[in-house]
C-alpha positions as CSV (number, residue, x, y, z in Angstrom):
1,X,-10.0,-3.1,14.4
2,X,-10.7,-0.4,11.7
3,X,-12.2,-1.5,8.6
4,X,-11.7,-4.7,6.9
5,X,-8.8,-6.5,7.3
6,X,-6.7,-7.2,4.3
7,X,-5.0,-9.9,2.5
8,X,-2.2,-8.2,1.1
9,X,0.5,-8.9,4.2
10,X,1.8,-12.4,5.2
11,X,1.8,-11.1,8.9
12,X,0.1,-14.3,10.9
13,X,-3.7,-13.7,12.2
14,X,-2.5,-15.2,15.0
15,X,-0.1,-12.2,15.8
16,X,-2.9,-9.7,15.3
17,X,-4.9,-11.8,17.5
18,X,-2.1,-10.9,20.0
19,X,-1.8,-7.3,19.3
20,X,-5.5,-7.0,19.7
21,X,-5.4,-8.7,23.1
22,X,-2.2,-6.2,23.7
23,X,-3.6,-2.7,23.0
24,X,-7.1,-3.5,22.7
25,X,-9.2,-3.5,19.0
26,X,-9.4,0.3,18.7
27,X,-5.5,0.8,18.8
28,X,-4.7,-1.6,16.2
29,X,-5.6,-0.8,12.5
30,X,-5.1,-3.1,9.5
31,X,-7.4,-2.2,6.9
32,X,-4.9,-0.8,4.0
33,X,-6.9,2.5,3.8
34,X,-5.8,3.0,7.5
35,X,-1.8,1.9,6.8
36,X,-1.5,4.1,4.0
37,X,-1.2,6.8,6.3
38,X,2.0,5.3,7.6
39,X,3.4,4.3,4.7
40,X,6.0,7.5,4.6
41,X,7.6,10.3,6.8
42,X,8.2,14.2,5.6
43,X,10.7,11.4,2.8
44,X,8.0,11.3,0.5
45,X,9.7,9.8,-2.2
46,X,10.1,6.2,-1.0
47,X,6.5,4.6,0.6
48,X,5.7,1.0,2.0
49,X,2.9,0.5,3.9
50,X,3.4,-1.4,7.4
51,X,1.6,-4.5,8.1
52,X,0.0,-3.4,11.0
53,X,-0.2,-0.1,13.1
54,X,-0.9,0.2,16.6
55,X,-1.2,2.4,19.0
56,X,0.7,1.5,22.8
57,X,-0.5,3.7,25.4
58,X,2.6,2.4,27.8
59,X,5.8,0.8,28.2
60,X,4.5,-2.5,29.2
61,X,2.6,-2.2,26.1
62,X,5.3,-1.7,23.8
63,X,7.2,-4.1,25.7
64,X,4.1,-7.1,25.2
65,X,3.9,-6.0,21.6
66,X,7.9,-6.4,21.1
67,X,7.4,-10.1,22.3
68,X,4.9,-11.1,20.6
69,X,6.3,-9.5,17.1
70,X,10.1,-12.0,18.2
71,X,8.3,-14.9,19.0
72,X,6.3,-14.5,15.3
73,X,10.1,-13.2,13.7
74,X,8.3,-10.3,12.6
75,X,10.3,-6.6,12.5
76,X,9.1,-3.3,14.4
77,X,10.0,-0.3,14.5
78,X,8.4,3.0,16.1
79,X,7.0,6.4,14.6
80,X,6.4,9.4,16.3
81,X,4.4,12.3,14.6
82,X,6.4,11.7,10.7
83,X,7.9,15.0,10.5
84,X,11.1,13.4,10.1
85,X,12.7,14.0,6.6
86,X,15.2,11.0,5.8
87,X,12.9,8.0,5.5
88,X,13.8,7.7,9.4
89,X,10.0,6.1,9.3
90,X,9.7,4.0,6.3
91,X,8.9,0.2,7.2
92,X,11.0,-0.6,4.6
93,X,10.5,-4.4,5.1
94,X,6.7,-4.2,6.5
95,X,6.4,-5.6,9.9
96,X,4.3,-3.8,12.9
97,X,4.5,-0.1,13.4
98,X,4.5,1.4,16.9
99,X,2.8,4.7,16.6
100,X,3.8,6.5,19.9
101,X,1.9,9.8,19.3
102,X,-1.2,8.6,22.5
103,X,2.0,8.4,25.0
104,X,1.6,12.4,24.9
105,X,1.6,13.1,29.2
106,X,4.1,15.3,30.5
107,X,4.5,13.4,33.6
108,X,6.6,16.0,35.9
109,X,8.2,19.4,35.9
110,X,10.6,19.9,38.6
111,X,11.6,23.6,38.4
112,X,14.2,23.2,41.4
113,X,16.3,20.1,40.0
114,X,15.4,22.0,36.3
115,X,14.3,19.0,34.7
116,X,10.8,17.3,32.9
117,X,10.0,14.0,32.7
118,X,7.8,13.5,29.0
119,X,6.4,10.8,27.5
120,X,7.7,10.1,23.6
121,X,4.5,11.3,22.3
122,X,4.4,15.3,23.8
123,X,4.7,17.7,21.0
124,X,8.0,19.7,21.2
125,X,5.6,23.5,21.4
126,X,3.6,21.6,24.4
127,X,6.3,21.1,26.7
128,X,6.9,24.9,25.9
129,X,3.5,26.4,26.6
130,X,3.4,24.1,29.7
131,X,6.5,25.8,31.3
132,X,4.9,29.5,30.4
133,X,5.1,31.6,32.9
134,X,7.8,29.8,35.0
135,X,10.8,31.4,33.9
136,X,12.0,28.2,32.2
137,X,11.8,26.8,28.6
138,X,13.0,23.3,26.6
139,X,15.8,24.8,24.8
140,X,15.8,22.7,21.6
141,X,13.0,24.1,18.8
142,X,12.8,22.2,15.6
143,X,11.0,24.2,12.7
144,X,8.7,21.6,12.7
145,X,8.3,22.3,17.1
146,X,4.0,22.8,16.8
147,X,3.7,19.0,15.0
148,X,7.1,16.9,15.8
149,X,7.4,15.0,18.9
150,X,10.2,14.7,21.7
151,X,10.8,11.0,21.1
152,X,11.1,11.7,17.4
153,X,13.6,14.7,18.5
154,X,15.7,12.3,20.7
155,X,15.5,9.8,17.3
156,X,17.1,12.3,15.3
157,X,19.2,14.2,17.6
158,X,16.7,17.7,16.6
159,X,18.1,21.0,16.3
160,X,16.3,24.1,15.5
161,X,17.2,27.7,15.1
162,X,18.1,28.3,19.0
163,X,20.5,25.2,19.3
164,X,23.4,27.5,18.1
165,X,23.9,29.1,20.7
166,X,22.2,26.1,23.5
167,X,23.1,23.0,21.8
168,X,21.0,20.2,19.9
169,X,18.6,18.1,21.6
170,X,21.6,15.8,23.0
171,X,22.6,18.2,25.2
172,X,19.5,18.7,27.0
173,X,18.7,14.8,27.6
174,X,19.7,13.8,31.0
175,X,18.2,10.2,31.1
176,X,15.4,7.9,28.7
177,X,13.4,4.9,29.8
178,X,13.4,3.0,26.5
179,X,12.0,-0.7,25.7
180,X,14.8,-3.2,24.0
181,X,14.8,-5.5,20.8
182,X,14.2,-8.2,23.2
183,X,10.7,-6.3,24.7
184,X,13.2,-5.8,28.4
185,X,12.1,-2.1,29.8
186,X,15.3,0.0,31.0
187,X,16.2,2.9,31.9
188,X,19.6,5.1,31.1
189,X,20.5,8.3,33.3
190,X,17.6,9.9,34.6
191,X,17.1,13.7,37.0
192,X,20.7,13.5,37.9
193,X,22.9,16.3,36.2
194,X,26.2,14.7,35.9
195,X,25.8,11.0,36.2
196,X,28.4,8.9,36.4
197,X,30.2,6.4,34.1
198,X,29.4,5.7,30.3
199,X,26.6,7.9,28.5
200,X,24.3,5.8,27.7
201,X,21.4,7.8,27.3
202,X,23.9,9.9,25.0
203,X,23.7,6.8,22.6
204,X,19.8,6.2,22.0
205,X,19.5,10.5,21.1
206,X,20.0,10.2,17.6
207,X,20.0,6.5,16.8
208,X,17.0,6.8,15.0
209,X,14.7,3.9,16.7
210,X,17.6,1.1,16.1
211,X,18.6,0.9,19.6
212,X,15.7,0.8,21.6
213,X,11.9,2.2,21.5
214,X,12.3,5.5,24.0
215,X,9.1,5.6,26.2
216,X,10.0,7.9,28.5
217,X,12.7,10.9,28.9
218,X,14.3,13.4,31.2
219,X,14.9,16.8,29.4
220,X,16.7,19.2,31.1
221,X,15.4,22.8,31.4
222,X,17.0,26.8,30.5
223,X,16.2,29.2,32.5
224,X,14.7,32.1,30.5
225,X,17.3,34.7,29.3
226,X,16.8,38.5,31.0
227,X,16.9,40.2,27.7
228,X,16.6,39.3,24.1
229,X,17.1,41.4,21.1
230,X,15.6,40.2,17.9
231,X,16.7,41.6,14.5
232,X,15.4,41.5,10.6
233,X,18.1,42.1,8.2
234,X,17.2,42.9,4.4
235,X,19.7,42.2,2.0
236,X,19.6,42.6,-2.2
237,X,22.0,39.9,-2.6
238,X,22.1,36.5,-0.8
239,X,26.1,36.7,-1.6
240,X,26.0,39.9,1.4
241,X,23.4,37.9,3.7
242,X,25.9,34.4,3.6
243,X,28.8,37.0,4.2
244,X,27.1,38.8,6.8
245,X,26.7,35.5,8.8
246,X,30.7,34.7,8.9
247,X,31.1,38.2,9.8
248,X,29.1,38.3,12.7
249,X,30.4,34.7,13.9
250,X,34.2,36.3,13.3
251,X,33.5,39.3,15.9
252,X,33.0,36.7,18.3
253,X,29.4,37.6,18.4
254,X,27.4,34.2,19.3
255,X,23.6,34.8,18.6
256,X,20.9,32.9,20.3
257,X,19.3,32.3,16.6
258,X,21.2,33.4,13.6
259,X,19.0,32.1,10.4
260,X,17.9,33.0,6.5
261,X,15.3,33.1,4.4
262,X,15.6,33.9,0.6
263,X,13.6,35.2,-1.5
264,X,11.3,32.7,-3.0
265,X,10.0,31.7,0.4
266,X,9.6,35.0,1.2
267,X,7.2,35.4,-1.5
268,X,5.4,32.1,-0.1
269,X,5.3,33.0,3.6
270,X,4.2,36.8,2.5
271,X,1.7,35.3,0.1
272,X,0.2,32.8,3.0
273,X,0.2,35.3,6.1
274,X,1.4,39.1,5.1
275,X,4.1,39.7,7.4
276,X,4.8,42.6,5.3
277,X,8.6,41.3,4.2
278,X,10.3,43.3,1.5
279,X,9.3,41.1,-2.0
280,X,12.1,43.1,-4.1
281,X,14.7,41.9,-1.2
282,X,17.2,38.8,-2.2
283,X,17.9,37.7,1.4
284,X,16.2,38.1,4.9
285,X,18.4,37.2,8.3
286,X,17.1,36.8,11.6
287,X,19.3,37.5,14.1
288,X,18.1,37.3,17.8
289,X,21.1,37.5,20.7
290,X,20.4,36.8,24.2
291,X,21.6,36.8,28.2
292,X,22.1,39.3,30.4
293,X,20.2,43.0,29.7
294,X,23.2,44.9,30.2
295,X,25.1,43.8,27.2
296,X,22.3,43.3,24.7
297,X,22.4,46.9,23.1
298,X,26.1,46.8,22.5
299,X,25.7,43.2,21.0
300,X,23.0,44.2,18.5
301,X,24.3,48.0,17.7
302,X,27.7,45.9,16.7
303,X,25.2,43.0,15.0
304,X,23.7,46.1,12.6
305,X,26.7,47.9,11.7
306,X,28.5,44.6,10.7
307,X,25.2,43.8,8.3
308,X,25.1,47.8,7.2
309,X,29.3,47.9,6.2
310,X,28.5,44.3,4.4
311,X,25.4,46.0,2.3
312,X,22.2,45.3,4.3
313,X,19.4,47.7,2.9
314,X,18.1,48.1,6.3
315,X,18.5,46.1,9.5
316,X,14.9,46.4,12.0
317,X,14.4,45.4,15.1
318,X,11.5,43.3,16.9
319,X,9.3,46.5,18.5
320,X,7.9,44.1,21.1
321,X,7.2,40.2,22.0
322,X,4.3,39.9,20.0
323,X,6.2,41.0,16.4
324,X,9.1,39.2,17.5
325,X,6.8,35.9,18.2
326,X,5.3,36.9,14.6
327,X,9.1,37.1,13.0
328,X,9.6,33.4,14.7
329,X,6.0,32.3,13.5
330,X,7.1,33.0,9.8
331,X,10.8,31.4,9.9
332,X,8.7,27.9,11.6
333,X,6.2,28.3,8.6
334,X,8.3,28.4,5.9
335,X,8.0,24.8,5.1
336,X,4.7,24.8,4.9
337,X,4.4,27.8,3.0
338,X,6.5,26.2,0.1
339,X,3.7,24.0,-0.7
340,X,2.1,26.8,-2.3
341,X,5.3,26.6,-4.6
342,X,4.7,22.9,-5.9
343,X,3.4,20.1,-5.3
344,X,6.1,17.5,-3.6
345,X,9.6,18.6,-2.0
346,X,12.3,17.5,-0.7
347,X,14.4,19.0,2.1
348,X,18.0,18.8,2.3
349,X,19.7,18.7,5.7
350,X,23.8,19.4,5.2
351,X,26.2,20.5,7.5
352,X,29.3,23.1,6.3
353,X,31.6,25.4,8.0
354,X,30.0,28.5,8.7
355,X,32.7,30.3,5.8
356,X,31.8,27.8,3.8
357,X,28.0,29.0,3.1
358,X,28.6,31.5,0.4
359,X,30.4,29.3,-2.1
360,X,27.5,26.3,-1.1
361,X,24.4,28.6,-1.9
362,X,26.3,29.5,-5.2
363,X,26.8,25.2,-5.5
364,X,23.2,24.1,-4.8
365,X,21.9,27.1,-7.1
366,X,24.3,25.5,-10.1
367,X,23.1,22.0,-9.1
368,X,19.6,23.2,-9.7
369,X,19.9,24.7,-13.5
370,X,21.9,21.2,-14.1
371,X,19.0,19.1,-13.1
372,X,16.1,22.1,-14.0
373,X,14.8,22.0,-10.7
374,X,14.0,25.0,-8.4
375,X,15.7,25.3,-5.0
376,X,14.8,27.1,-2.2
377,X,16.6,28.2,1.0
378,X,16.1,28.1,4.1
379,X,19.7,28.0,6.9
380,X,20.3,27.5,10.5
381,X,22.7,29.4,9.0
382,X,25.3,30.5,12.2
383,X,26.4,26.7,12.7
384,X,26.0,26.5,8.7
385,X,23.3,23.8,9.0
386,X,21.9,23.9,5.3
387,X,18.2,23.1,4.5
388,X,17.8,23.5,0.6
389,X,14.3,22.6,-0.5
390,X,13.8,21.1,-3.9
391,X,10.5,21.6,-6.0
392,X,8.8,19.3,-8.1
393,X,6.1,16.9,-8.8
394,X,6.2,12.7,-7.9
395,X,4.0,12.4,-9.9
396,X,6.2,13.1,-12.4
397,X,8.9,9.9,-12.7
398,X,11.7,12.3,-14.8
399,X,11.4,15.4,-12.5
400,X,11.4,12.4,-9.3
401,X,15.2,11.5,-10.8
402,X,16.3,14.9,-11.5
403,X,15.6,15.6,-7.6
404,X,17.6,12.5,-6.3
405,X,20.4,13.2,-8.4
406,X,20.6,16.8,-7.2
407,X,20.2,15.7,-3.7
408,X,23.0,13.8,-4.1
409,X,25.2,16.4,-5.7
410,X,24.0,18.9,-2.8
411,X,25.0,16.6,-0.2
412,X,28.0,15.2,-2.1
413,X,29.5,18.7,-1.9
414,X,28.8,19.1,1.5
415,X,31.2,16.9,2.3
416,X,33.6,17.8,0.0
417,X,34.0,20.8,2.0
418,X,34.6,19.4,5.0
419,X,30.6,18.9,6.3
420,X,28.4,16.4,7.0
421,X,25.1,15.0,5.1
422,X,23.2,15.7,8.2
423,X,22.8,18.2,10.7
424,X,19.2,17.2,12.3
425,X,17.2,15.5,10.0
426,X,19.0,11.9,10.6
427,X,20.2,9.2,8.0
428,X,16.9,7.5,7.7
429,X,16.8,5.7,4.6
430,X,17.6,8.3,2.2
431,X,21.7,9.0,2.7
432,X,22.3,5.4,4.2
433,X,24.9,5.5,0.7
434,X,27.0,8.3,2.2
435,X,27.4,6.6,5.7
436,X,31.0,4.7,4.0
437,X,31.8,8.3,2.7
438,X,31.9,10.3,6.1
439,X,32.7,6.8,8.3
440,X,35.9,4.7,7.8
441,X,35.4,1.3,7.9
442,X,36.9,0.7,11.6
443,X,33.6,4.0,12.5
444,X,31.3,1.8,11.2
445,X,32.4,-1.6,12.3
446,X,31.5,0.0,15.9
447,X,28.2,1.3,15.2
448,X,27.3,-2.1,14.1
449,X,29.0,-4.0,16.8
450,X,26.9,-1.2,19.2
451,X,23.7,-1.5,17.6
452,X,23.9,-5.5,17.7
453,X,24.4,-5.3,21.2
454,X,20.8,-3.3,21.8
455,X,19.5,-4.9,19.0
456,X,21.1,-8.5,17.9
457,X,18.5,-9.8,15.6
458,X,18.2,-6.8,14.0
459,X,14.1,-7.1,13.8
460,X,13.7,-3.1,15.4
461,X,13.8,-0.7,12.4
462,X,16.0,-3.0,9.8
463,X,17.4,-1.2,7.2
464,X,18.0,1.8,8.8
465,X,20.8,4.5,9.1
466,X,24.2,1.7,8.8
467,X,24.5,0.7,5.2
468,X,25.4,-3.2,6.7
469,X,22.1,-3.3,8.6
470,X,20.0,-5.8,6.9
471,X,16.7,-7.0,8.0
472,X,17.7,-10.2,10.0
473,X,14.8,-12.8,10.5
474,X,11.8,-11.4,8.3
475,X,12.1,-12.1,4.0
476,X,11.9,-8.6,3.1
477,X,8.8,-7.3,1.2
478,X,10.2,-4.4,-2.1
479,X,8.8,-0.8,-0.7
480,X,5.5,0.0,-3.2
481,X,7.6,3.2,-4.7
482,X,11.2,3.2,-4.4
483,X,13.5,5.3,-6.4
484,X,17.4,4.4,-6.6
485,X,19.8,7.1,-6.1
């Protein structure tokens, strides 16, 4: 045990006792000093700390742990490494947290049958620079792919700039072994490519922890393209850059990546590593197509004369891998640039129609001046995944309100134009209030019934992504800093 043990939690010694016995002293921490690192994800807004952490090194760890937190009617619910930016995290209630990040083994790599077998805990870039070299690569790369983990992808169904053109993390599952509400192990699909019957394993990637804690998963793995082409375009307007992304999608052009920056995270990237981006530019694209050598030269000569005709300054290309890997470097550090920008920030995560994304960037820059807050943008912008980032300061209460009703606004308008409030990030805590909005009653009636099935006392991550899931069993304790929408 770390530190002292605190008062401030009705969770029974005896339980700890248990836990302690489970996982062993040094993988259970209950001093509050400890917790407080767990008491938020990248949803920095809303905070509660959990009861107790621990630490489960296996299955039958988690499994012992689940047991012993039913037989005390205490909730659970699992973390990976907290990049996740909808509250996805937040032990809203208290309870034990299951910290998976020590389950971190990449237990096989099959290159004939094209698959890997990872524990929950391997960082997304790992799995990566483990299959260097052998002509394969794990498809799906979050932003956040050097820190977040793959059970935290599978959560929250992860995109990333590639997945336009090979698909969200869902389509490179094939099987998970997860532990259930009740502390059963299972295991859903597995190596085989086109299993049979219902897919299961299709339902615990993105359900956000309610189903099941996933301890173990079958990824499927993409052989490496033969050519790749990666392009910067510069544009003085982000009106030409938003056009010049429907444009390209209308020629029938799919990119491997198609994704922009503007201008004030320019300025914060340039500031933190000197990539040498144009400062007086509006709008930066990166555009990188893929596949077969023979076609790549036509594909990007027809990529730069669409941006030119539509007003590009200049359009460059990568010279080799290494500026290329530098151009893909400074898109996945854009979100940690920003803090150079303010203090706190939140990070939107709407869906549109690809047409749609002029008139939105012209809707979340007027929902800004309404509530004085400064936006930024960053887009997965070619399947019109939206990630404005709000500035501000928590510790300001005022400025704290002004940021939730503009998230609200921005997300409200997403659907208005025929979107959805996510696209990767999940429904976590935060947009739990637009679940009735995009779901019709009968939607959401089945979600429940589904999630009651894996999870029927509702004690695994209560509270959570269905606006009717309330934490069954276990009085819940008011989060330390909540904010109503």
């Amino acid at each position: 045990m770390h530190g002292q043990t605190d008062v401030d939690f009705d969770i029974p010694i005896e339980l700890i006792h248990e836990l302690q016995q489970i996982i062993g002293s040094d993988g259970v921490l209950t001093a509050h000093s400890d917790r407080m690192v767990f008491e938020c994800d990248g949803f920095t807004i809303e905070k509660n700390c959990p009861d107790v952490v621990v630490f489960p090194t296996s299955s039958e760890q988690i499994a012992d742990v689940i047991k012993a937190c039913n037989r005390h009617k205490i909730p659970f619910l699992p973390r990976g490494a907290g990049t996740s930016l909808a509250g996805g995290t937040l032990p809203v209630g208290g309870g034990v947290m299951l910290v998976l990040t020590r389950m971190k083994e990449i237990e096989e790599i099959s290159l004939r049958d094209r698959y890997a077998v990872v524990q929950p805990g391997v960082v997304n870039i790992r799995l990566t620079q483990a299959l260097k070299g052998t002509g394969y690569h794990y498809a799906p790369d979050p932003s956040s792919q050097g820190a977040c983990t793959i059970g935290g992808n599978v959560a929250t169904n992860s995109g990333g700039p590639h997945t336009l053109k090979y698909g969200v993390t869902v389509n490179h599952v094939l099987g998970v072994e997860a532990v259930s509400s009740d502390g059963e192990i299972f295991r859903l699909g597995g190596p085989n490519a086109d299993p049979s019957g219902l897919d299961l394993a299709g339902v615990m990637v993105g359900s956000e922890g309610t189903l099941a804690v996933v301890t173990r998963v079958w990824v499927r793995l993409t052989r490496n393209p033969e050519g790749v082409r990666t392009l910067l375009g510069v544009f003085d307007s982000v009106d030409d850059a938003t056009n010049a992304i429907s444009a390209i999608i209308g020629a029938g052009i799919i990119p491997a990546a198609l994704e922009m920056v503007d201008h004030d995270i320019m300025v914060a990237l340039e500031e933190a590593f000197q990539f040498g981006f144009p400062l007086d530019a509006e709008a930066i694209l990166i555009i990188e197509v893929d596949g077969i050598e023979a076609g790549l030269n036509a594909q990007r000569d027809q990529i730069i004369e669409i941006c030119q005709k539509i007003g590009a300054r200049e359009v460059r290309q990568a010279e080799n891998e290494k500026h290329r890997q530098q151009l893909w470097k400074a898109r996945k550090q854009a979100f940690g640039a920003i803090g150079r920008l303010a203090s706190s920030l939140v990070t939107q995560d709407g869906v549109v129609p690809r047409t749609q994304i002029p008139q939105m960037y012209k809707t979340i820059m007027e929902i800004g001046k309404k509530y004085d807050i400064q936006i930024v943008n960053v887009f997965h912008a070619g399947d019109g995944n939206i990630h404005p980032v709000m500035l501000f300061d928590e510790r300001d209460p005022s400025q704290t309100e002004r940021v939730l009703k503009a998230g609200g606004e921005i997300l409200q308008a997403c659907l208005d134009a025929g979107g959805s409030v996510t696209g990767e990030h999940g429904i976590g805590v935060e947009k739990v209030k637009f679940m009735k909005q995009m779901f019709s009653e009968d939607d959401l009636d089945v979600m429940s019934a589904l999630r009651s099935a894996f999870n029927p006392n509702n004690r695994l991550s209560p509270d959570k992504m269905l606006p009717t899931a309330g934490a069954c069993g276990h009085e819940r304790k008011a989060p330390s800093k909540m904010v109503a929408m």
